[in-house]
N, C-alpha and C positions, 0 to 999 in steps of 0.2 A: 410264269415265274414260279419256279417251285418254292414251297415253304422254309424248307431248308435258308434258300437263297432272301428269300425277304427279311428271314431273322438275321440273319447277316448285316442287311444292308440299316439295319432299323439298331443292332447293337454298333455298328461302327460311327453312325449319325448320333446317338446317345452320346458314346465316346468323345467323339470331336466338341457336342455341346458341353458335355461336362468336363473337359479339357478349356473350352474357353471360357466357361463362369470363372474355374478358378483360377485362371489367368487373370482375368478381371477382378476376384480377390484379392487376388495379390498385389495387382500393379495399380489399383485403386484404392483411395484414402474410405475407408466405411466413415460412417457419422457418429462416432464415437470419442469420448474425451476422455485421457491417461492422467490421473494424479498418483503421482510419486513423491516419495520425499525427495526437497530439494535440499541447497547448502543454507550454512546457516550462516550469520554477519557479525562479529563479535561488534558488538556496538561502544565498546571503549577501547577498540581496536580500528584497525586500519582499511581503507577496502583501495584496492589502486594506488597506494602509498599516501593516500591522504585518509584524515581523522577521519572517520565517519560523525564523528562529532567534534568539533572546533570550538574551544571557548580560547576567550583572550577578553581583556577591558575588567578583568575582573577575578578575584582570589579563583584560582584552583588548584587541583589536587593527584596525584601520582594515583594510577589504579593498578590493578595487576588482572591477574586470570579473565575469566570469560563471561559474560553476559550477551551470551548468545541470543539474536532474534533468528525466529525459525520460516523457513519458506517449504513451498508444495511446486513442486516441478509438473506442469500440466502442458501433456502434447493433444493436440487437435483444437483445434476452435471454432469460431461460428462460421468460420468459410471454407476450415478444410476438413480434418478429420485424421486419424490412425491406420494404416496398414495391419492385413490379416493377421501377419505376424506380428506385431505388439499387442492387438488384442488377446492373442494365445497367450502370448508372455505375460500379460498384463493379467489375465483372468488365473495365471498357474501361481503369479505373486501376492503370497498373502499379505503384503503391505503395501500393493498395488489396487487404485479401483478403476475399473471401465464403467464408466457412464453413457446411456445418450446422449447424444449433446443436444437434445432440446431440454434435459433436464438442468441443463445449464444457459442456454441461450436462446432467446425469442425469435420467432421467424424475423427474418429482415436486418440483423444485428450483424455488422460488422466488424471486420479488426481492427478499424482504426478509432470505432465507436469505444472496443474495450480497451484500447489501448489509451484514450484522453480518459473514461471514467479510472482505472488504476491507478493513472499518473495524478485525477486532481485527488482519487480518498488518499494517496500515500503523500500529498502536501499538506490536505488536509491536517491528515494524523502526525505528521512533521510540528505542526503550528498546531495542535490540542499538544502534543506529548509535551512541548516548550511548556505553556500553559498551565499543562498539569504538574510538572515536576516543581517551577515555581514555586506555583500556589502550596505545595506540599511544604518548599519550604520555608514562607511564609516571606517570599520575598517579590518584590512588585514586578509585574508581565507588564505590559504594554498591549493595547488592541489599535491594530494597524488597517487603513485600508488599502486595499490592493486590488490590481485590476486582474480579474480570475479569467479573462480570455477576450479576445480581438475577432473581430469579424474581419472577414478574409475581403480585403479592396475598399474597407469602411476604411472613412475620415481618421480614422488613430492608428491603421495599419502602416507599421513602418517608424511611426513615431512610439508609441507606447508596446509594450509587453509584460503577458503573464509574467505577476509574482510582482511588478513593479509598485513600490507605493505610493500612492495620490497624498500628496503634504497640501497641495492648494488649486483651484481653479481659480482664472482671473483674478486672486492674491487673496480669495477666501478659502480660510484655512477648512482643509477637511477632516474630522474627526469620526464621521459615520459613513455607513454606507450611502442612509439618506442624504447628508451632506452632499453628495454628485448629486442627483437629481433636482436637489435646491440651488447648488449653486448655476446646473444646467439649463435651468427654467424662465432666467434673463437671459440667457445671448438668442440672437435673434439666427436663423438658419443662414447660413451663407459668411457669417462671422469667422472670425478669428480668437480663439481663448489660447489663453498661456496654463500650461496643465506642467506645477512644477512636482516631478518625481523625485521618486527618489530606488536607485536602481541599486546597489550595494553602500556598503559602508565606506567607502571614497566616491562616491558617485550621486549626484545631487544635480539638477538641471532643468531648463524647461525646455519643456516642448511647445512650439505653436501647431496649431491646428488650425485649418479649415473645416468649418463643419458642414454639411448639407441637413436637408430637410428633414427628418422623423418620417419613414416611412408608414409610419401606423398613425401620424400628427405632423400635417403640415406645416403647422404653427410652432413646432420645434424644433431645436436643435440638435445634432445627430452626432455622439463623435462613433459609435458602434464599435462600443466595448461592453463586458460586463464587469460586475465590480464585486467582493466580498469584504468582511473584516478576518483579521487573521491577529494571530497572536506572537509577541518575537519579545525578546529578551530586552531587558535598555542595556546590554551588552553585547558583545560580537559573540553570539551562537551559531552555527551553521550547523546541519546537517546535512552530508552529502555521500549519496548513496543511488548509482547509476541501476538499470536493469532491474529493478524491484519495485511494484505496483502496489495497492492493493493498502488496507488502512490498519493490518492486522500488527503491524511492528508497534503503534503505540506506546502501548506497556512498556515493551524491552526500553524504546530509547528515553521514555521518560529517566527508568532505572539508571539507564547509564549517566544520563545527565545529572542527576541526584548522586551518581557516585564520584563526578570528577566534580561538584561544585561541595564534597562534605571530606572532611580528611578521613582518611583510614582508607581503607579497601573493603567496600560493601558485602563484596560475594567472598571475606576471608583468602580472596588467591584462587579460587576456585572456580570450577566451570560450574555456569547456573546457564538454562537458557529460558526461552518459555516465547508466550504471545498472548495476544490480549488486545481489542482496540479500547482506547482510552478519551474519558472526556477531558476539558479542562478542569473538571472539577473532581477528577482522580480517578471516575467511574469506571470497572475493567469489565467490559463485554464480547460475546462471543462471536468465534472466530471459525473460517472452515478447514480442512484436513488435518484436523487433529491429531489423526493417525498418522499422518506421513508425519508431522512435524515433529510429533513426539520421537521417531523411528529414526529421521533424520541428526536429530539433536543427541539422541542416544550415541549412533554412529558417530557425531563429531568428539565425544567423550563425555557430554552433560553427565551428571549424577544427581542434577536437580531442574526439576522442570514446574515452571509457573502456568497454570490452567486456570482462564477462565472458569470461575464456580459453574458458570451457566451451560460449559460445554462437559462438566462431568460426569452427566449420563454416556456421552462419545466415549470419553475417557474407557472407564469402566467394562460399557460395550465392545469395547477393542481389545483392549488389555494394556498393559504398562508393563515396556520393553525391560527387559531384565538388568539390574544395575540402574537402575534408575526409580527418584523419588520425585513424584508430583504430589505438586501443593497446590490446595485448592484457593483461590483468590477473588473474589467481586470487586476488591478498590486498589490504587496505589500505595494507601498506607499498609494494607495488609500482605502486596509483594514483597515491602518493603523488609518486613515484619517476620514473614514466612522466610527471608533468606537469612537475616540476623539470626533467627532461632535455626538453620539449619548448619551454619555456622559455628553456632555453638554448640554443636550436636544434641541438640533437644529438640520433641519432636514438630512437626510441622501439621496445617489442617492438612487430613487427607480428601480426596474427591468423595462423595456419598451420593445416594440417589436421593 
């Protein structure tokens, strides 16, 4: 075989394999995760023609303009990944980042694993924003207990679900979370307890149970649930806000509920957006894609943006999209504070290092 003829047959062989790698680029997800700015929810606004925030039982008040909470649009996750071409797009968009995705996810971790932790921190932060906003303004929460999730084929499957609240077992009232495992600790396994809920504001009922055995303690009773305290209004609050995870709305919704439970218009008529997660005791801590959100919230028309103090190096690091004023914030009194003063066109803290 002459030489001529083997280069030949060794450049058409290269060809065809470098033909099917990037076929396999392409037609295969890489292990890579896309954050983008996502939309944003005006939170004294409407989402699906319902309030995102519902009050009733109780004085409130006409809002106007926008108090935007901000979201990060992220393609790939712990099971699948991005196509070639988003990653090009992804890495040529300066307000686009490609990551690993083990820099975001542990081996082993799947989507329905991130899908139940989003769903309980954005209940979570539902029931602290309640809490905080209150306590801001100086008027009485409630601490409720609630069953924070059902074991799948356990003794209270069917009967009880997430978010429901435990008023009493066998007619002892419960006020703590310790309360279940006290009032748990008389019934004998095989028994029957009356576990009166309480499931929405018309909804009030019991449920009987059969309970089995404790599998980790024979000698117990099992209904196989878990339980938390959570925080809720002694009025009719709701927040309702489908497709959205994650515990970073805090801030925003505490603001809104502070703006429909005080007369005036907080944000002046204006569009304010921001993010922030939040304790019940007003605390505003940091949050991730600060960059898309800030870029996102610019796009919807914000002109004022609430940042976490803590995330101000991000800030900074990025830049702050043009037409747009970020204030810097550590508590709810001082969001509060930073939108009053931007309001009255005076200035606001800015981010520092």
């Amino acid at each position: 075989m002459s030489l001529a003829l083997r280069r030949s047959i060794w450049l058409g062989a290269a060809g065809v394999l470098g033909g099917a790698l990037l076929v396999i680029g392409v037609l295969m997800p890489l292990p890579f995760v896309e954050l983008a700015p996502g939309p944003t929810f005006n939170v004294i606004g409407e989402a699906d023609g319902k309030p995102i925030i519902d009050i009733s039982g109780t004085a409130s008040y006409p809002t106007a303009g926008n108090l935007d909470m901000t979201t990060v649009n992220e393609r790939g996750g712990p099971e699948t990944g991005i196509y070639l071409g988003r990653v090009v797009v992804g890495w040529a968009d300066p307000h686009t980042r490609i990551l690993p995705r083990e820099a975001f996810y542990p081996d082993q971790t799947t989507q329905s694993d991130v899908a139940a932790q989003n769903s309980r921190q954005f209940s979570d932060s539902t029931s602290d924003s309640v809490a905080a906003a209150l306590n801001y303004l100086k008027r009485p929460v409630d601490t409720v207990v609630v069953v924070s999730s059902v074991l799948d084929r356990a003794p209270a499957d069917g009967h009880l679900e997430p978010g429901d609240q435990i008023l009493a077992i066998d007619g002892t009232a419960i006020t703590t979370s310790a309360g279940v495992g006290v009032a748990m600790k008389v019934v004998k396994p095989g028994a029957t307890v009356k576990v009166k809920v309480k499931r929405s504001d018309t909804d009030t009922h019991d449920e009987s149970i059969v309970t089995v055995a404790n599998p980790k303690d024979a000698t117990r009773a099992f209904l196989g649930i878990e339980v938390g305290e959570t925080f809720r209004a002694p009025f009719h609050l709701e927040i309702t806000l489908g497709g959205v995870g994650g515990p970073s709305a805090g801030m925003m919704l505490s603001m809104g509920i502070i703006d429909k439970l005080t007369p005036g218009e907080l944000n002046g008529g204006g569009f304010v957006a921001g993010t922030g997660t939040i304790t019940p005791d007003g605390a505003v801590g940091p949050i991730g894609g600060i960059e898309q959100k800030m870029v996102g919230a610019r796009n919807a028309g914000a002109t004022l943006f609430l940042a976490p103090a803590s995330n101000c190096a991000d800030v900074l690091d990025n830049g702050i999209p043009d037409g747009l004023t970020v204030a810097s914030v550590s508590t709810l009194a001082e969001a509060v504070t930073a939108v009053e003063a931007y309001t009255a066109h005076t200035p606001v803290p800015p981010c520092t290092r």
